[in-house]
Backbone bond lengths (Angstrom), bond angles and torsions (degrees), N, CA, C in turn:
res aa  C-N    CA-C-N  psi(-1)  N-CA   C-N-CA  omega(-1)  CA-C   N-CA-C  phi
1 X - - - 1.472 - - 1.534 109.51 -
2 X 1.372 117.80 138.28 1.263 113.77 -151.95 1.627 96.97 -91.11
3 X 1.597 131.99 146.32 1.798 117.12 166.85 1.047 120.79 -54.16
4 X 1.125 121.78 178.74 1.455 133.75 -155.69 1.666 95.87 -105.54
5 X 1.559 129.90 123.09 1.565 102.69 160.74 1.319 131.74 -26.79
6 X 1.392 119.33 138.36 1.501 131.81 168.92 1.351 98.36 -55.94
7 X 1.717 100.63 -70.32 1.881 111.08 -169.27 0.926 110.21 -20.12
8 X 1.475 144.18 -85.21 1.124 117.58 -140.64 1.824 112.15 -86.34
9 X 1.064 129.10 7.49 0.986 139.65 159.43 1.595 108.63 -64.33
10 X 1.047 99.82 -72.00 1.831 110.27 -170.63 1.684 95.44 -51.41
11 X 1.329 135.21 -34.12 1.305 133.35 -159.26 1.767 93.74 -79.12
12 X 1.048 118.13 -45.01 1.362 135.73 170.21 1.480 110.72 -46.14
13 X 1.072 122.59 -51.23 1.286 133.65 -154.25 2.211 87.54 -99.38
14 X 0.834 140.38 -28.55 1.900 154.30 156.10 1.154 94.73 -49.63
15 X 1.666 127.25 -41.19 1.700 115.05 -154.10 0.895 95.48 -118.76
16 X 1.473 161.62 -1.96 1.235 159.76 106.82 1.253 113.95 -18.53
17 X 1.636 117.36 -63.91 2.003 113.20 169.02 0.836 136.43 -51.85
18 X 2.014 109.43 -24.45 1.835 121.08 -173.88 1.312 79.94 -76.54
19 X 1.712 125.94 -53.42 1.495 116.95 -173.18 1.569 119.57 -32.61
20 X 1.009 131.57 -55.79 1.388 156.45 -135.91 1.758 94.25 -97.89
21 X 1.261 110.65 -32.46 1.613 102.89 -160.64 1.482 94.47 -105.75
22 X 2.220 126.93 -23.59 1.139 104.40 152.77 1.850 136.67 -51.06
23 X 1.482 90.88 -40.38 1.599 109.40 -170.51 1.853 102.31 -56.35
24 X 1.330 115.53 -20.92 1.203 117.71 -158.84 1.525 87.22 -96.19
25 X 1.152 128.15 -68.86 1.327 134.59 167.31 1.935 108.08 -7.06
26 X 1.734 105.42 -69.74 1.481 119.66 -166.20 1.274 80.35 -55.47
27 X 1.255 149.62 -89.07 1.329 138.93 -100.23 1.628 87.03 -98.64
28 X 1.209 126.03 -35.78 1.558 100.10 159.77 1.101 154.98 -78.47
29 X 1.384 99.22 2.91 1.910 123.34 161.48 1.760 94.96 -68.90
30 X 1.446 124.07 2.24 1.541 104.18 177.21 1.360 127.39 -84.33
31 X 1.513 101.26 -5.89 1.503 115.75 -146.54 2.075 87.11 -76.28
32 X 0.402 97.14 -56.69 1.845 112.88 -164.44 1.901 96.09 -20.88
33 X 1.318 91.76 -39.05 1.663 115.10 -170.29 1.125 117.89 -70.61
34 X 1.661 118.86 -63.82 1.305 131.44 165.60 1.911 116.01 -55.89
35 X 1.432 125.57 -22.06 1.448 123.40 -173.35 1.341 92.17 -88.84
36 X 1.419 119.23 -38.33 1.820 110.82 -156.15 2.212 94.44 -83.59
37 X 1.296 114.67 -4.08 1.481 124.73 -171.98 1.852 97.13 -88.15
38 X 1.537 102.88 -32.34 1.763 105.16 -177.61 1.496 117.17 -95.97
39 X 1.655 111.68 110.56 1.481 108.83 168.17 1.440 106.93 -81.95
40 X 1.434 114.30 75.77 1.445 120.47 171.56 1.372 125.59 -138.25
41 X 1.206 120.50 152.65 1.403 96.39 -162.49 1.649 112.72 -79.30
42 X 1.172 114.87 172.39 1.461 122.35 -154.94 1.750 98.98 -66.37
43 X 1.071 117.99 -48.22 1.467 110.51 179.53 1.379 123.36 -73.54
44 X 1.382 118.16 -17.80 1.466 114.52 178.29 1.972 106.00 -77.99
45 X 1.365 103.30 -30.41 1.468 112.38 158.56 1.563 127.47 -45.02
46 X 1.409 105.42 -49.10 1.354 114.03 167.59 1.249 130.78 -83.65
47 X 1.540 115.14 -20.59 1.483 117.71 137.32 1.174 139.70 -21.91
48 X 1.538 106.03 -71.93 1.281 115.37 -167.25 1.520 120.33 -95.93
49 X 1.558 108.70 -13.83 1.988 137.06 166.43 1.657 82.21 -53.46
50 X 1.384 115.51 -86.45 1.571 115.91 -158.35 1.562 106.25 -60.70
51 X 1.056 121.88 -36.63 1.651 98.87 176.08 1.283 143.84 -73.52
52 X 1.598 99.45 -14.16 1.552 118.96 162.62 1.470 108.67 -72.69
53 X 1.651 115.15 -55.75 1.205 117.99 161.60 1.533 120.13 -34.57
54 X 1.344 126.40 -27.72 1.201 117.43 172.65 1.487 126.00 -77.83
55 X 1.162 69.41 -38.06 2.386 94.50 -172.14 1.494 97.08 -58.30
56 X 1.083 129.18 -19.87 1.525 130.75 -162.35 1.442 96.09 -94.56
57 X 0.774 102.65 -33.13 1.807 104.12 -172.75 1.217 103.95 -99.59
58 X 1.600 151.84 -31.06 1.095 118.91 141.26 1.801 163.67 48.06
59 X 1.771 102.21 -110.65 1.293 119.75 141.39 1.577 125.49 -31.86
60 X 1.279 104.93 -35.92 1.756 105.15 -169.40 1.534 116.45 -95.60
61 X 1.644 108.06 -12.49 1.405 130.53 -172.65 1.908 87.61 -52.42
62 X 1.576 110.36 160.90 1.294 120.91 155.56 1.457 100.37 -164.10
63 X 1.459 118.03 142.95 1.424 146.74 166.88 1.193 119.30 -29.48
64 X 1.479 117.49 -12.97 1.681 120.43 164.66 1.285 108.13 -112.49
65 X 1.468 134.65 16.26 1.330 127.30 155.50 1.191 116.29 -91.06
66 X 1.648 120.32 2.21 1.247 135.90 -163.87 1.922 102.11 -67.49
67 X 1.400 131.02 116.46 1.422 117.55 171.85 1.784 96.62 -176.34
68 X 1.714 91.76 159.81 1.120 93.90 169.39 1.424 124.06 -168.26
69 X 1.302 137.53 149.63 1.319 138.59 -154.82 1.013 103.45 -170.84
70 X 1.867 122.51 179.60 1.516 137.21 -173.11 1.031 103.54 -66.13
71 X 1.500 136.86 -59.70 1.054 120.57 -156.52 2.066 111.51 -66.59
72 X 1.464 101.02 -37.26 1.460 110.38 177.52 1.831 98.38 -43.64
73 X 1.611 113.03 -64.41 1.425 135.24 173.90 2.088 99.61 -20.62
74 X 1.568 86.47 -76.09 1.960 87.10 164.17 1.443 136.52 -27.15
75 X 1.363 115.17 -62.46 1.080 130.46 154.13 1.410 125.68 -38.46
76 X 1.305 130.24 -79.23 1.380 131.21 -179.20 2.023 101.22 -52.62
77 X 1.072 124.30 -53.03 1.582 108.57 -178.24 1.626 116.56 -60.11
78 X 1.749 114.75 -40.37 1.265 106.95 178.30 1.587 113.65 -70.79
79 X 1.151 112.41 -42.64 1.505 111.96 178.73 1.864 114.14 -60.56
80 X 1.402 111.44 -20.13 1.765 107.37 169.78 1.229 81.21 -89.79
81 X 0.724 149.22 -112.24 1.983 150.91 -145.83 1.203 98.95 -4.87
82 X 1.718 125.28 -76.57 1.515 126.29 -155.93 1.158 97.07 -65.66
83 X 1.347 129.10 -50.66 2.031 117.49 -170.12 1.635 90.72 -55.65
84 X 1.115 117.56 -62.99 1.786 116.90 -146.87 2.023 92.78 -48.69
85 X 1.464 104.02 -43.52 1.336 107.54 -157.50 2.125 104.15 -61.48
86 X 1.319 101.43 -58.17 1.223 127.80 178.27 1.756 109.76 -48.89
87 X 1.708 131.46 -43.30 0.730 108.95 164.81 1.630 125.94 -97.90
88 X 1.347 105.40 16.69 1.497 97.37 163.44 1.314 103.39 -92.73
89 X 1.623 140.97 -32.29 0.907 122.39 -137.18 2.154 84.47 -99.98
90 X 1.140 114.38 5.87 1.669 116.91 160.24 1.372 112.69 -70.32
91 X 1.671 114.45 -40.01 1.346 109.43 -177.12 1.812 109.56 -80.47
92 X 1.038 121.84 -13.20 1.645 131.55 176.78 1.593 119.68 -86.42
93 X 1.374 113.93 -28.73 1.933 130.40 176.49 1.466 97.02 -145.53
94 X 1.739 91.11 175.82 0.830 107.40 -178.23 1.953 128.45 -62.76
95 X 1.501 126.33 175.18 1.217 108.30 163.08 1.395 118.46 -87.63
96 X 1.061 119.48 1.66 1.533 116.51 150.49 1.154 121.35 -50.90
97 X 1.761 98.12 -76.61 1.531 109.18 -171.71 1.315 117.28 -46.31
98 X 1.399 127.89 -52.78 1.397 153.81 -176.36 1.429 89.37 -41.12
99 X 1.521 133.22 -81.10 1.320 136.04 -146.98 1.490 118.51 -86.55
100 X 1.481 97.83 12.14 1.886 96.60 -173.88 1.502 88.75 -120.54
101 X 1.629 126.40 -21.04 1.346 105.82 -163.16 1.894 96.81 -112.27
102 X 1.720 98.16 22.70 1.715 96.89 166.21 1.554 98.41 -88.78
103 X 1.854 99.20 -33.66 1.450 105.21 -178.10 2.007 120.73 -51.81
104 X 1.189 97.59 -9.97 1.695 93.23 179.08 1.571 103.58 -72.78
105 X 1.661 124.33 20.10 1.557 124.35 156.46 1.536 112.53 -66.54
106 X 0.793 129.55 -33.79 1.388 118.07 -178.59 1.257 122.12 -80.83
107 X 1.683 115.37 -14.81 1.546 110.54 149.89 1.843 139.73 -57.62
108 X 1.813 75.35 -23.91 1.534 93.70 -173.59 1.584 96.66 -79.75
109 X 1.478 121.49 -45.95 1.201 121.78 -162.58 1.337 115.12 -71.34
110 X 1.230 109.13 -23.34 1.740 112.02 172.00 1.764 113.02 -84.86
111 X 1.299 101.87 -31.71 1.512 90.48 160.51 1.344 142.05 -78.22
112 X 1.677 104.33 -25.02 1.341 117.33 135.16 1.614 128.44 -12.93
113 X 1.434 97.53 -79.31 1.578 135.97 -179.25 1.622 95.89 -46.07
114 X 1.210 123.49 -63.82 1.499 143.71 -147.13 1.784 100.15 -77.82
115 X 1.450 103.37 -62.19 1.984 105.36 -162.81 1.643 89.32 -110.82
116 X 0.906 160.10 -10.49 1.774 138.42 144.77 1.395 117.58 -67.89
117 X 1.368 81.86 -67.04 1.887 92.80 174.39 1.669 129.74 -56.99
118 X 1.092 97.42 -8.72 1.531 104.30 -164.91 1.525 119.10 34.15
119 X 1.888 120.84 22.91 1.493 115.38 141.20 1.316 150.21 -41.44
120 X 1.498 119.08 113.67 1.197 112.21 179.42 0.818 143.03 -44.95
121 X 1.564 149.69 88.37 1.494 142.63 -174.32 1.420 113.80 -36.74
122 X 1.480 130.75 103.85 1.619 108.98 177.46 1.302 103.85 -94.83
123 X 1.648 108.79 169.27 1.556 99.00 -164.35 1.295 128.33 -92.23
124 X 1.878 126.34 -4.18 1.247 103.08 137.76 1.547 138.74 -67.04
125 X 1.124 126.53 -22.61 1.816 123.73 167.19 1.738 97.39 -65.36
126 X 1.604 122.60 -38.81 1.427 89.34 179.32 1.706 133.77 -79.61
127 X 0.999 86.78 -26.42 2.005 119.76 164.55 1.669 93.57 -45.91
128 X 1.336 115.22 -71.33 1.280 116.91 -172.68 1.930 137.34 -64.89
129 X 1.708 101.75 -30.02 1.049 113.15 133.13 1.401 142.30 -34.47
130 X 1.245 101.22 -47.48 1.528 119.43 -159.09 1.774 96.24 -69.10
131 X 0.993 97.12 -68.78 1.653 126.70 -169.92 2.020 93.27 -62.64
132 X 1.493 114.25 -38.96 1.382 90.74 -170.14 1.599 109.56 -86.17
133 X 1.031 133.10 3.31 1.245 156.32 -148.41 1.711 95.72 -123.93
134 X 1.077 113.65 -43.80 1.718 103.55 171.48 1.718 100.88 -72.32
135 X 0.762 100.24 -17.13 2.221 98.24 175.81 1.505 84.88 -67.69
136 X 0.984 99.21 -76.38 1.296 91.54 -144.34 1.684 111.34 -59.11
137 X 0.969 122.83 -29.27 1.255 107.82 178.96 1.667 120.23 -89.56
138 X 1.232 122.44 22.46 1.723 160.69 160.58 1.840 81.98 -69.25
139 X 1.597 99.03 -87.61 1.301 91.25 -148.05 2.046 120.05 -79.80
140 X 1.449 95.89 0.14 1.034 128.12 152.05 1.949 131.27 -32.45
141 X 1.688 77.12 -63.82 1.629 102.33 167.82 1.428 118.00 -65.43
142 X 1.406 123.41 -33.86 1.683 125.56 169.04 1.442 120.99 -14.72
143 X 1.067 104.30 -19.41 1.961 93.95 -129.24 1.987 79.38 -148.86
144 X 1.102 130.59 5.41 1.483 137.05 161.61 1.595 123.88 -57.44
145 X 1.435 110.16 88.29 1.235 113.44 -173.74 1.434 111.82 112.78
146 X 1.166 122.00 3.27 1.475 104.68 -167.70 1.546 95.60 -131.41
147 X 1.240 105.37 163.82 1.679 116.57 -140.63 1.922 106.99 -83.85
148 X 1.097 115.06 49.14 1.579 131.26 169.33 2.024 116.95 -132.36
149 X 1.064 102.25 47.61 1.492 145.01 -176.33 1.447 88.66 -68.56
150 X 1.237 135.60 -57.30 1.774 156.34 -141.91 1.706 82.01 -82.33
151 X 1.589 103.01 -67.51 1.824 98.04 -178.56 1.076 136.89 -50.50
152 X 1.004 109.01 -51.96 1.688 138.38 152.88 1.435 130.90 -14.68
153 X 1.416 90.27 -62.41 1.526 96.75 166.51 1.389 123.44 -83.46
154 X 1.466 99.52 -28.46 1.738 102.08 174.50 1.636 105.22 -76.75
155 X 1.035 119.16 -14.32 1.799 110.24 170.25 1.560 112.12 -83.24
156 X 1.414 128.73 -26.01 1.359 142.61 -173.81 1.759 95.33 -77.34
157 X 1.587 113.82 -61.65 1.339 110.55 171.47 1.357 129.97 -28.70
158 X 1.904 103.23 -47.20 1.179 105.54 -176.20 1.216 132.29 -73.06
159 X 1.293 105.23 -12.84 1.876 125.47 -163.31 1.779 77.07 -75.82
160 X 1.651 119.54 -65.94 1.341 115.82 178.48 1.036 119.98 -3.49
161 X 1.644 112.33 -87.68 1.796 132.00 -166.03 1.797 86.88 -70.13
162 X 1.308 148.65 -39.51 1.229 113.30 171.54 1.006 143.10 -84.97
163 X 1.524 116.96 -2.92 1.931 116.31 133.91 1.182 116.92 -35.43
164 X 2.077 112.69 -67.07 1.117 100.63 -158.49 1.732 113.23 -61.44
165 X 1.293 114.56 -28.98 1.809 110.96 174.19 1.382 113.06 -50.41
166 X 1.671 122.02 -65.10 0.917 120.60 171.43 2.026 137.42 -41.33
167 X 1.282 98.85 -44.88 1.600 99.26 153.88 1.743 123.12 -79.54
168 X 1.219 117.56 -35.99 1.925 115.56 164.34 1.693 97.15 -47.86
169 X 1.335 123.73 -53.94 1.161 106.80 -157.12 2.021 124.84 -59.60
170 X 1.437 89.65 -5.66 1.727 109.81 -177.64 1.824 89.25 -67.23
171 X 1.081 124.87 -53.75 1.487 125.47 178.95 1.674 104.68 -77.39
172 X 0.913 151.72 4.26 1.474 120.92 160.20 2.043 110.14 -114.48
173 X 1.370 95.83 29.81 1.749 100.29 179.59 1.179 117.20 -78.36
174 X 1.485 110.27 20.49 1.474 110.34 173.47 1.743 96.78 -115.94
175 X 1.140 108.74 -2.22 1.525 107.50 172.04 0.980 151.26 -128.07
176 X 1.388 135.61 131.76 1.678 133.45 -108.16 1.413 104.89 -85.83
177 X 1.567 103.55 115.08 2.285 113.79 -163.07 1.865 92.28 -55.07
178 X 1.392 119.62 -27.67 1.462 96.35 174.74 1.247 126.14 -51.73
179 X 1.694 103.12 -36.54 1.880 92.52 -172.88 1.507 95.67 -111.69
180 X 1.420 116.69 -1.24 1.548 96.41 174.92 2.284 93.37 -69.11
181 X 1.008 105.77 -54.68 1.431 88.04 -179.51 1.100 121.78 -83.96
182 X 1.220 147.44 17.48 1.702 137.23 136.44 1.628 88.92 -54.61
183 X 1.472 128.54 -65.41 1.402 107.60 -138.73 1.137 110.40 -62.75
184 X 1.684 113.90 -41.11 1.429 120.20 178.75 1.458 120.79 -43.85
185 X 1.195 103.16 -25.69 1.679 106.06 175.41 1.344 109.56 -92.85
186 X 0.703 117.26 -59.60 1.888 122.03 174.04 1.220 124.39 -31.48
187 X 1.464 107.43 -43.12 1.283 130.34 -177.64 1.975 104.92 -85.87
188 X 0.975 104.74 -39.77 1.830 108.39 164.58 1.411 120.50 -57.60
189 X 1.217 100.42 -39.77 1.202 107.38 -174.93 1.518 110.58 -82.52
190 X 1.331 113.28 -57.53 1.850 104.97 168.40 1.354 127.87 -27.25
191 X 1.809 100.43 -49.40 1.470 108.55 -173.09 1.651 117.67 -56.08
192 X 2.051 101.88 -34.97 1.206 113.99 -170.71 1.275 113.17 -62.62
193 X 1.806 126.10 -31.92 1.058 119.03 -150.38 1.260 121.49 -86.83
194 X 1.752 132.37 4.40 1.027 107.38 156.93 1.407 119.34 -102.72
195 X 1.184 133.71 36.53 1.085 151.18 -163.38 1.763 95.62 -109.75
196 X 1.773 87.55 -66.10 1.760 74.81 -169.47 1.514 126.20 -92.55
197 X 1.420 103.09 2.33 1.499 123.91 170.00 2.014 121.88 -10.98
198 X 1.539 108.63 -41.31 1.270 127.66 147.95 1.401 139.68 -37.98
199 X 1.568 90.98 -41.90 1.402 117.45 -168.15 1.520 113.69 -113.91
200 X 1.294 117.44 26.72 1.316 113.39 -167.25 1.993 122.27 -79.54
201 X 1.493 97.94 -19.81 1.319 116.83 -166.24 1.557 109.34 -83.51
202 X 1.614 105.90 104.08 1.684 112.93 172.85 1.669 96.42 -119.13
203 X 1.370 83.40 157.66 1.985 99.67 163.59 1.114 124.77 -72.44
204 X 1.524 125.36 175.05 1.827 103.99 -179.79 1.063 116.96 -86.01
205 X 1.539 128.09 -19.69 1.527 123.83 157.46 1.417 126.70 -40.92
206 X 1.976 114.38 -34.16 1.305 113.09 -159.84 1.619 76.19 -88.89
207 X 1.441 126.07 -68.63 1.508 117.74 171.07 1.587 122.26 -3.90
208 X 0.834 112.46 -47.69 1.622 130.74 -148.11 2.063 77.89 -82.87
209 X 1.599 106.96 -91.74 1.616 121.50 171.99 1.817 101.79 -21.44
210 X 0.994 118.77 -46.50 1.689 115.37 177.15 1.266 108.96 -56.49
211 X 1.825 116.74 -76.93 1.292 129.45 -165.74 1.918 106.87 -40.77
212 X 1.255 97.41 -34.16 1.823 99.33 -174.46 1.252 111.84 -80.53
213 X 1.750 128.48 -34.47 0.827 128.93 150.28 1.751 133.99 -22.54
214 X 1.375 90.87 -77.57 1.818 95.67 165.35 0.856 131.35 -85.57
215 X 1.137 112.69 22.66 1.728 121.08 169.93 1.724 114.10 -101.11
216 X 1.666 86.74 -46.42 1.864 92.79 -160.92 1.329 67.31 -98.61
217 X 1.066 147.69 -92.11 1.730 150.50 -97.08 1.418 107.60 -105.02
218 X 1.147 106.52 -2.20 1.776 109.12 178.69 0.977 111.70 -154.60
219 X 1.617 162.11 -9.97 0.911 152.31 -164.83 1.812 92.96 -116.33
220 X 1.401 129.77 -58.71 1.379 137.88 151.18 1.218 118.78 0.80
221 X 1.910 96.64 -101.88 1.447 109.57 175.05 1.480 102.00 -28.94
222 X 1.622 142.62 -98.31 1.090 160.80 -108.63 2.046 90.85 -77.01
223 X 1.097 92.14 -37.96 1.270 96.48 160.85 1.449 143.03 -21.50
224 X 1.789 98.54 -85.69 1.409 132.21 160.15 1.059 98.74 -43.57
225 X 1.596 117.17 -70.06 1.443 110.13 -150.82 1.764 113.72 -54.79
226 X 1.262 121.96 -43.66 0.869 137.48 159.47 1.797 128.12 -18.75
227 X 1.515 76.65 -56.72 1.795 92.03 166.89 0.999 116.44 -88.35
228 X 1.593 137.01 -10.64 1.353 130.54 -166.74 1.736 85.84 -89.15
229 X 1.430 104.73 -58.64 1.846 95.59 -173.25 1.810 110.90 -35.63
230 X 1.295 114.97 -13.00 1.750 101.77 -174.41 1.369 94.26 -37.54
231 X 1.533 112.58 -66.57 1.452 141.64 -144.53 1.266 132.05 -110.87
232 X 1.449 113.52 -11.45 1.414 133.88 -177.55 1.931 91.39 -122.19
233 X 1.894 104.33 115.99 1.145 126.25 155.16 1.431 115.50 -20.24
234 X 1.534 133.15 159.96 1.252 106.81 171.68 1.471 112.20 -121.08
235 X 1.450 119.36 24.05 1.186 138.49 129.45 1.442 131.25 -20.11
236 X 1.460 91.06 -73.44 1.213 122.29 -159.97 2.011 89.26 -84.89
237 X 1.126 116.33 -45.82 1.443 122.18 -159.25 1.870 94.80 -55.21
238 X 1.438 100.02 -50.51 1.343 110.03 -169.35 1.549 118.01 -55.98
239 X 1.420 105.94 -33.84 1.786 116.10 162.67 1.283 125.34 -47.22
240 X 1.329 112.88 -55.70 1.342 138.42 -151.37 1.577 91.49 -92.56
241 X 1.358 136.59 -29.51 1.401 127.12 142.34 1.146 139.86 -47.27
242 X 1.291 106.67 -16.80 1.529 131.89 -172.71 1.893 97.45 -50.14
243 X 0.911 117.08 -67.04 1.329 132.81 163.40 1.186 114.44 -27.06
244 X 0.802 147.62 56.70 1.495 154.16 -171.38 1.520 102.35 -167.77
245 X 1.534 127.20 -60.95 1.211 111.82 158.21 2.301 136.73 -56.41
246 X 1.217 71.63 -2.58 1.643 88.11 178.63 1.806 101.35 -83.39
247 X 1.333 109.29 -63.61 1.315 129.57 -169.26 1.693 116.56 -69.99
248 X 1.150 117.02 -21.41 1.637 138.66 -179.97 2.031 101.49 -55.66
249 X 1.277 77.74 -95.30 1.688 83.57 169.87 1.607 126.91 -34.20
250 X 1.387 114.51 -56.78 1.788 118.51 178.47 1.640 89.88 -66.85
251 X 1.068 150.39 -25.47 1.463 131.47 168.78 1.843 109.54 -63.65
252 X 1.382 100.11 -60.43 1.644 95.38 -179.00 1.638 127.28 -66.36
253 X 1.710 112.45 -5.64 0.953 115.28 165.77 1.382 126.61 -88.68
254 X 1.375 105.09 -14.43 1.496 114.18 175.68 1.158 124.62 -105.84
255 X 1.076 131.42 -3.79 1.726 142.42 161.75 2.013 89.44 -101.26
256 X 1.057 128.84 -71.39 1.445 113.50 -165.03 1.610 116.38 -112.39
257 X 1.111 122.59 13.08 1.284 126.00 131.37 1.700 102.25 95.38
258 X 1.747 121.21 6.48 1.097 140.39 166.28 1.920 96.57 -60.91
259 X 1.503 99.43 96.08 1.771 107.26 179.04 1.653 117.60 -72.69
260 X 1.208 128.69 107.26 1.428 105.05 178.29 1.350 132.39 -48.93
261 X 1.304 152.22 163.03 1.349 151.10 -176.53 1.450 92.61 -79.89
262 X 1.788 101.35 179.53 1.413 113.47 -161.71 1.768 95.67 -93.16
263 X 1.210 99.29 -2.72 1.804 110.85 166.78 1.278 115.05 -74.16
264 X 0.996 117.94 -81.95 1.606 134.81 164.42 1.533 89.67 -27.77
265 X 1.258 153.54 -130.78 1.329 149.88 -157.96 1.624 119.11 -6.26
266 X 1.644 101.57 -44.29 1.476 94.82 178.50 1.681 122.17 -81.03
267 X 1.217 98.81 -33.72 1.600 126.31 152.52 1.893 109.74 -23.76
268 X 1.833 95.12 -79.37 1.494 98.44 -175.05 2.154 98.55 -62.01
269 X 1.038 107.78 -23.74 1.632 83.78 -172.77 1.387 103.94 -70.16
270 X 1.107 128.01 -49.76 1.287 144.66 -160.47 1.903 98.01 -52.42
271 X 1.442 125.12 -44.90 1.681 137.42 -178.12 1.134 90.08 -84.07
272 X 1.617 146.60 -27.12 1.336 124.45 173.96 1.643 95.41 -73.24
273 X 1.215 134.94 -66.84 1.291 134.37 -173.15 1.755 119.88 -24.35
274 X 1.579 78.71 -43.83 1.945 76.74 -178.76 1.172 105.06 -89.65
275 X 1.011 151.40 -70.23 1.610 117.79 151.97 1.424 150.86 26.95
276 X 1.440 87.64 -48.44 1.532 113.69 170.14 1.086 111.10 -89.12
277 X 1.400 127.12 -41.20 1.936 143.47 -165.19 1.835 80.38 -60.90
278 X 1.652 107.57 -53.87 1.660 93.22 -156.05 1.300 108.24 -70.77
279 X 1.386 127.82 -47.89 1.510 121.53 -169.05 1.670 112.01 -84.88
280 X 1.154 111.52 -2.05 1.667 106.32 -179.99 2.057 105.17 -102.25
281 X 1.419 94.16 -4.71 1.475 96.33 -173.95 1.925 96.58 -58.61
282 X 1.526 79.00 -75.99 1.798 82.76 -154.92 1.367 114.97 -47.53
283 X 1.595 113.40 -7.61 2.055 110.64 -175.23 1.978 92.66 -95.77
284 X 1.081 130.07 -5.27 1.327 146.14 154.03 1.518 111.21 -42.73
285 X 1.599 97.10 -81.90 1.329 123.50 -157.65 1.815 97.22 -87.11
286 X 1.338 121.73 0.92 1.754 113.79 174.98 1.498 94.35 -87.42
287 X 1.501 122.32 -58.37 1.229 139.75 176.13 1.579 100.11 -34.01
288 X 1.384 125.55 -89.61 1.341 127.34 -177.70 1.444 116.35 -35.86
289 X 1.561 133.84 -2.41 1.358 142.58 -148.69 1.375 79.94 -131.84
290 X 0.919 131.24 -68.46 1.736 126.46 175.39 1.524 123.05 -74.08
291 X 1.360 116.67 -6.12 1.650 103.59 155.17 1.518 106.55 -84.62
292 X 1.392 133.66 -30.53 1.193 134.39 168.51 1.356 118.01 -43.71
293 X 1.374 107.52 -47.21 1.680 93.09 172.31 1.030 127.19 -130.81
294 X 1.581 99.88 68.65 2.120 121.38 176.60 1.818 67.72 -111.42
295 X 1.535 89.97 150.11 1.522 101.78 -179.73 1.589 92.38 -88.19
């Protein structure tokens, strides 16, 4: 009896990961909402985000996910860097600014991709780059010259350490995203605590805004994404995140009424556009391949 095609399995198992790495995307366009809701300082935020984030993951831990190595080592420092960086640099700019100029990771990650890797750029990811990368540096420009310099760079930093997570994570896909992200949090959170040791005292409302935080909005996402890289390129993964800086802002403007500029709008169209360049290419170019040969 002959096997069954792979294809459409494996295609199955591609659209399941884009699934997984949008879902991760949404729930981290929440953050903008939940930081601008906490009068706390930025690290006691990231304190208590990753340790709930940990507690959640937990229960699911088991004794053969137990391992550890450099690249794991990678992971846990870039993943505290980019949160720590990203939510201070919310309390310093706006959540616009903050979440489009962490987004300059996917420049890093394609250059990554491009001069280490010696990966081929194909020309919808570079098409799509191109164009999503002029968003961002649209809404980028907003905020040029004016005295939140401090945020700025700590949102640019962060895009940094979340390349480097996003490419480390190609080396730890043999290891189980439950405890690769408990540790990452666990381990964030340890580092934080004598830092914010001062700062430990919230109300149960801010409690409450935390616990959901690292549950849905950070422990989740990091999750998915995790699992989506099994199977989804990280090319492609890094695009399809793109969306998160689109969705960030229209959340904080619609619960707290922080309006984006007429930058920021043209910005997010411009990262929806490339978006489109990548996934509308190849149903483009199949079409044009099959009117070619109808006689």
């Amino acid at each position: 009896m002959a096997n069954p095609d792979p294809a459409p399995q494996e295609m199955r198992d591609v659209d399941r990961g884009r699934r997984f790495v949008l879902l991760a995307a949404f729930l981290w366009s929440l953050a903008g909402v939940f930081i601008k809701l906490l009068d706390l300082h930025p690290l006691t935020i990231v304190f208590y985000r990753s340790l709930f984030a940990a507690l959640v993951f937990v229960p699911f831990l088991k004794r053969t996910h137990w391992s550890f190595n450099f690249s794991i080592l990678v992971s846990v420092i870039s993943y505290s860097a980019a949160i720590t960086a990203f939510v201070s640099a919310n309390k310093l700019t706006t959540a616009a600014n903050a979440i489009v100029l962490q987004y300059t990771a996917p420049i890093f990650v394609f250059l990554y991709a491009r001069l280490i890797q010696g990966q081929r750029m194909t020309k919808p990811h570079g098409m799509a780059l191109g164009v999503s990368m002029t968003g961002v540096a649209i809404i980028a420009s907003d905020k040029a010259g004016e005295p939140e310099m401090a945020g700025v760079l700590l949102a640019l930093l962060s895009g940094v350490f979340f390349a480097i997570y996003m490419v480390n994570l190609q080396k730890t896909n043999e290891t189980s995203p439950v405890y690769l992200t408990w540790l990452n949090n666990f381990v964030c959170a340890l580092l934080l605590l004598p830092v914010v040791k001062p700062r430990l005292a919230v109300s149960l409302e801010q409690g409450s805004i935390l616990l959901a935080m690292g549950a849905v909005q950070l422990g989740l996402p990091y999750f998915f994404f995790s699992k989506g890289l099994l199977t989804v390129p990280l090319q492609e993964a890094a695009l399809i995140a793109l969306i998160e800086p689109v969705l960030n802002p229209l959340w904080v403007a619609l619960t707290l009424g922080e309006i984006p500029s007429l930058s920021t709008i043209a910005g997010g169209s411009m990262i929806l556009l490339g978006l489109s360049v990548r996934y509308l290419w190849p149903l483009l170019e199949g079409r044009s391949k099959t009117s070619r040969l109808k006689p």
